[in-house]
N, C-alpha and C positions, 0 to 999 in steps of 0.2 A: 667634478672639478677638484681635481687631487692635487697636491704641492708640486712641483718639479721633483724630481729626484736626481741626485750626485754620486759619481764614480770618481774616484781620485787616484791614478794612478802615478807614480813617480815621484820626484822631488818635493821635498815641504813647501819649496815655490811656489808648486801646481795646489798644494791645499790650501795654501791661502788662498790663492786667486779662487778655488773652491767655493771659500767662504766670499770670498766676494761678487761672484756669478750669483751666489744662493740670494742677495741683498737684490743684485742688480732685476733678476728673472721675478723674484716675489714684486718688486714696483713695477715693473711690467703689468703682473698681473698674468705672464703664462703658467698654466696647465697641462696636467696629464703629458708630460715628455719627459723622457732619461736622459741625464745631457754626462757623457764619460772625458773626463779631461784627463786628454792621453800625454805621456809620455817618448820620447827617439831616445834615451843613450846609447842603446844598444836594439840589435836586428832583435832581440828577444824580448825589449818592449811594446815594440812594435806588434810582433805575434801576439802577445800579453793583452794586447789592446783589442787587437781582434778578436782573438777567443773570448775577451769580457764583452764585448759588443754583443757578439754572437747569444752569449749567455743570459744578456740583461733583454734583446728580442724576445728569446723565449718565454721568457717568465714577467714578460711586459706587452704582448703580441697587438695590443691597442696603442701603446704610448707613442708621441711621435719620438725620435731617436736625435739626439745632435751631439756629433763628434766636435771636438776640440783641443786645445793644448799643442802640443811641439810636434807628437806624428802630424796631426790634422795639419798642421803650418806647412811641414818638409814634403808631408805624401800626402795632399790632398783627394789625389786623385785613386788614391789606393783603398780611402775611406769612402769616398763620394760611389764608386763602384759595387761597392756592397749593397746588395737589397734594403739587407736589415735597417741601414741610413736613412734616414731623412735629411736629413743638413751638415755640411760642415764648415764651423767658421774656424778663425786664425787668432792665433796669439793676441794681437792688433783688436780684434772686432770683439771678443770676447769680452774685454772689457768696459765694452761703447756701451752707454744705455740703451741707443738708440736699437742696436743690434739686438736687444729683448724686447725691445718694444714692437720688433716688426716681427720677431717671433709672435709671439704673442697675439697682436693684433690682423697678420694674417699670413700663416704658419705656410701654406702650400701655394695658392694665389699671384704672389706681386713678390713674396720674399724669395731672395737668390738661392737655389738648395746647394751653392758652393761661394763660401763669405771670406775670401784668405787672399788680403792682397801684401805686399810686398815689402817684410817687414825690414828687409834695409832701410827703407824710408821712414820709419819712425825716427825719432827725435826727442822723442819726451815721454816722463815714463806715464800711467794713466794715472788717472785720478781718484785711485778705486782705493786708498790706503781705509782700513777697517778699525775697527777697533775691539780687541777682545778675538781674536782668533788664537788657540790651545786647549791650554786645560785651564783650569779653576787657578794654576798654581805658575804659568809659563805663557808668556804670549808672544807673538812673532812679530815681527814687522819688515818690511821689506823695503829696503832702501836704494836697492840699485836693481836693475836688470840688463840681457844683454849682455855681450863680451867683443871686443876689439880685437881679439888675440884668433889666431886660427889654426889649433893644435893641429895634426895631420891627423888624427882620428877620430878628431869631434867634430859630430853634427849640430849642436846646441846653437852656433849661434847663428845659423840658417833656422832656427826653430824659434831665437828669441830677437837677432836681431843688434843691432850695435849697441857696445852698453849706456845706458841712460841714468844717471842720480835723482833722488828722491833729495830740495832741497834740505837743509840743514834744519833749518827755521820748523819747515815741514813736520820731522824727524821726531824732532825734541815736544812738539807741542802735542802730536799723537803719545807719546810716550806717559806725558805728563797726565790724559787721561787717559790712559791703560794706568798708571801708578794709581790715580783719583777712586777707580774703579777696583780696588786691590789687589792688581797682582804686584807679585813680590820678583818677578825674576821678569825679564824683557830679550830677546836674542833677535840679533839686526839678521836679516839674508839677505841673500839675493845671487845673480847668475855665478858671477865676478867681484865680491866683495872689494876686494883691493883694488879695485879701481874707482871706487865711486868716490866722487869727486872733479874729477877729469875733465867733466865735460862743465861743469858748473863755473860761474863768474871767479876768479883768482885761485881756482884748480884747488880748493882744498884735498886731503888726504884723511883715509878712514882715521885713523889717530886724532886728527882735525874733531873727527864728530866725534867720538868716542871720550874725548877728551871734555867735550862742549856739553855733552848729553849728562855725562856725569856732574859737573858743576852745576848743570839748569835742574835736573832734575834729583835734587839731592835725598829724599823720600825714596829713590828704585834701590833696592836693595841690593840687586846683581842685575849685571849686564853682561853677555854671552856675545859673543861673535862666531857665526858659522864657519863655512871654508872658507878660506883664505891663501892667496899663491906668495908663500913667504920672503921669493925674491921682489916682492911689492909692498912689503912691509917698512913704512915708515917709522922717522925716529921719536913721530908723540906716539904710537901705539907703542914702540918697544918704552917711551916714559912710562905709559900705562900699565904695560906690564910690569914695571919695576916699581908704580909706585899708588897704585889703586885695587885696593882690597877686594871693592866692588865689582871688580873685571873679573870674571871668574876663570881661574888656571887652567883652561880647558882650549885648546886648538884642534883645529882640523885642518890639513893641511893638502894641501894639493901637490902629490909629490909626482905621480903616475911610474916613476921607475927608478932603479938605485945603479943604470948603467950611462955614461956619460955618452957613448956613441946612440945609445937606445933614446934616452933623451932628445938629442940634437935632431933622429929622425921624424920625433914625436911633434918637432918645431916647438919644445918647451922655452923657455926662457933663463933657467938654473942650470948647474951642474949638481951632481953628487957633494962635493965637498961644501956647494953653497948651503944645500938642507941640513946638513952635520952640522956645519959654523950656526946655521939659525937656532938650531931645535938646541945646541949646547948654549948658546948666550941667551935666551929667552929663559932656558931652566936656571943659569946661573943667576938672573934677575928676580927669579920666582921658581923657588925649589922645588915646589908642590906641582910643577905644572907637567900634565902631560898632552899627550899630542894621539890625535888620531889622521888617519890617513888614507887615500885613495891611491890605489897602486893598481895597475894594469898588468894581467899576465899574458905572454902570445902573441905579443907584439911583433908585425913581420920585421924577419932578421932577426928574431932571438932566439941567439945561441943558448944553448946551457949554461954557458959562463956569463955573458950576461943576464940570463934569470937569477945568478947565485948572486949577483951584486943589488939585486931586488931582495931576497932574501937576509944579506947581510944589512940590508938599509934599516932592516927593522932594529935590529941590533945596535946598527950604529947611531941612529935616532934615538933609541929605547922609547919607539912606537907601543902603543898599547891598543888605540884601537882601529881595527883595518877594515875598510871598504877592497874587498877583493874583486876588483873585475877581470872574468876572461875577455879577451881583446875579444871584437863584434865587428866585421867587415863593413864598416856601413856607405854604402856605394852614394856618391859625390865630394867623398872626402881623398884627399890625396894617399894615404896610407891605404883604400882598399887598391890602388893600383898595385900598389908594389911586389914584384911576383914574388918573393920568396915569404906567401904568405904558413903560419904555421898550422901542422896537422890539428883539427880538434882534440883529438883526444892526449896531444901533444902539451895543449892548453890548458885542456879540463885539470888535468895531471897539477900543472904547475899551481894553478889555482888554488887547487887543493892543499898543496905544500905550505902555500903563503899562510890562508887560512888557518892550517894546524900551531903556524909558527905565530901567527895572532893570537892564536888561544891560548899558547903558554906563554905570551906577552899578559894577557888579561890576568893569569891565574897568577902569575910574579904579581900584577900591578893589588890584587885584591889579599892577596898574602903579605903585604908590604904593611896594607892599611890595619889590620888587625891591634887592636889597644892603642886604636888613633882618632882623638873626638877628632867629630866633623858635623859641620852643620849641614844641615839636609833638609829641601825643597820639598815638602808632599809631595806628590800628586794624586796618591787616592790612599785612605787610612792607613793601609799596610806598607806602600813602596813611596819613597823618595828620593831624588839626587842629591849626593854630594859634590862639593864646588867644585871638583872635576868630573862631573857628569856619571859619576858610579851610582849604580842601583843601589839601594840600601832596604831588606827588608826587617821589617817593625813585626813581633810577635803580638805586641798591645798597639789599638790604634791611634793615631796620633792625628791631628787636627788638619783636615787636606788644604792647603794652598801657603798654608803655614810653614816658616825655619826653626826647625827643630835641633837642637844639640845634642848629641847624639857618641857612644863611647862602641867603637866595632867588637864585637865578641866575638864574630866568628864569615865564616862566608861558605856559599854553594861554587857552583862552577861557572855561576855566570852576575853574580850576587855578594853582597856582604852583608852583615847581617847584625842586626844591633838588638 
């Protein structure tokens, strides 16, 4: 009678719910089974997903097997096909207790070996919110799921579903014991940040809670927000930004490309000039702030010249840290139609570029901070973050979950160093 065992592939979303599969299957009471909660953004997570399937078979050849997460949701049937499988349930089910209970209670028998029904029809988000998922020094919380929006080359919300809020009320009272239980730093996710709210009684706005979470729980020391799609950016978040210490200068920004025609095909919601105007008035309100970013290379119909205005976006952002995706064909979205899709190694190429020019984004950003206190987040004796999420490492160790004060002496190439 061995614990379940967990694979976490993807998004910090998927580790949470991780963590909360791991609560839901221990009250069950199931046994001896590997359960891999997969990952869709791209055709290469999906592979990613199988090759670890494959992997954890082997060197598990007793265990029963249950796929899940966003592949399991979109390609059920892609997972349900494979020997190696035992079961596969859906974004939706994963979170049911029930759904481990009948695992558990009777695995091959009476339980469906395909659990994925129809996650448009959700409405509300589950009821799985945890407590204490991270490190010793960072805990997560997940406030919204799902997305409304239907980029032309994302599959996500065929994987998660229409976006759903985590009330307010909810929010703040989990917070208040993660704060109880001593962490010092709390960062909200979810699919679609910038929209939660939307669907709740008088439509508040993330700024709304951010603003609310801060005042109720005045003990959190810092408060982090994930990605964010900046043309959804409300006027209390940009107050917070301009007027709470506690919100840490740190964005992630969803930009996917730095060409206005590449954009519109993308079915984005911005333009080029909108992410310039945002990432220069947020720095103007808070000097220290920097920005990281997800940007797509290989986009079908892009030109060279449109790749160069992804490359200039860095610049004209003065982005530091970049999520580089090569575009992923992923078939039932509108963009794998489009014929003039690009060569791979057309792609790979471009990818590469963005990358290099991230990296001497990083190394300006970490050459800036030199003979600059900063306070800094443990996370284990040696390494900690500062308020804009830069690694900082410790020669002597320092107290883990702890903020530390801290003067930069020097930095590596991916690191600064105190």
């Amino acid at each position: 009678m061995n614990p379940p065992k967990f694979t976490t592939l993807g998004c910090r979303l998927n580790a949470y719910e991780t963590e909360a599969m791991k609560e839901l299957s221990q009250q069950a009471g199931l046994s001896d089974a590997v359960i891999v909660n997969t990952c869709a953004v791209t055709a290469e997570a999906v592979r990613k997903a199988r090759q670890e399937i494959r992997r954890l078979r082997r060197e598990n050849p007793d265990a029963r097997l249950i796929v899940t997460g966003c592949a399991a949701q979109t390609e059920p049937e892609t997972f349900a096909r494979m020997d190696e499988v035992d079961a596969v349930i859906g974004n939706t089910e994963k979170m049911q207790p029930e759904t481990w209970k009948g695992m558990a209670a009777d695995f091959i028998g009476q339980t469906e070996a395909v659990q994925v029904d129809d996650i448009m029809s959700v409405t509300e988000t589950a009821g799985h919110l945890i407590d204490g998922f991270g490190t010793r020094s960072r805990a997560y919380v997940q406030v919204q799921n799902g997305c409304d929006h239907r980029c032309t080359f994302c599959i996500i919300p065929y994987g998660r579903g229409n976006s759903r809020s985590v009330p307010a009320g909810v929010v703040v009272d989990q917070i208040k014991r993660l704060v109880d239980k001593g962490y010092n730093e709390v960062v909200l996710t979810g699919v679609d940040l910038t929209s939660w709210g939307a669907d709740l009684p008088a439509q508040p706005k993330l700024g709304d809670l951010v603003m609310r979470i801060l005042k109720l729980v005045p003990d959190l020391a810092r408060l982090r927000i994930s990605s964010i799609d900046s043309i959804e950016v409300d006027e209390n978040l940009m107050r917070a930004i301009a007027t709470e210490p506690r919100l840490m200068p740190h964005l992630h920004l969803s930009l996917q490309h730095g060409d206005d025609l590449i954009l519109k095909r993308m079915k984005r919601r911005h333009l080029r000039d909108d992410a310039i105007r945002f990432t220069e008035e947020a720095r103007k309100l808070r000097p220290d702030m920097t920005y990281g970013a997800d940007i797509i290379a290989g986009f079908p119909t892009e030109t060279e010249a449109h790749f160069e205005n992804s490359l200039k976006l860095v610049k004209d952002c003065n982005l530091t840290w970049l999520h580089v995706f090569p575009y992923s064909k992923r078939d039932g979205t509108p963009a794998a139609r489009i014929p003039q899709q690009i060569n791979g190694s057309v792609i790979k190429d471009r990818a590469a570029r963005l990358r290099a020019s991230g990296d001497a984004q990083v190394a300006k950003h970490l050459s800036e901070q030199i003979g600059k206190q900063h306070t800094v987040l443990m996370e284990n004796p040696h390494m900690g973050r500062t308020e804009q999420f830069t690694e900082v490492a410790f020669a002597a160790p320092q107290p883990e979950g702890q903020i530390v004060s801290a003067t930069i002496v020097g930095k590596s190439a991916t690191q600064l160093q105190a």
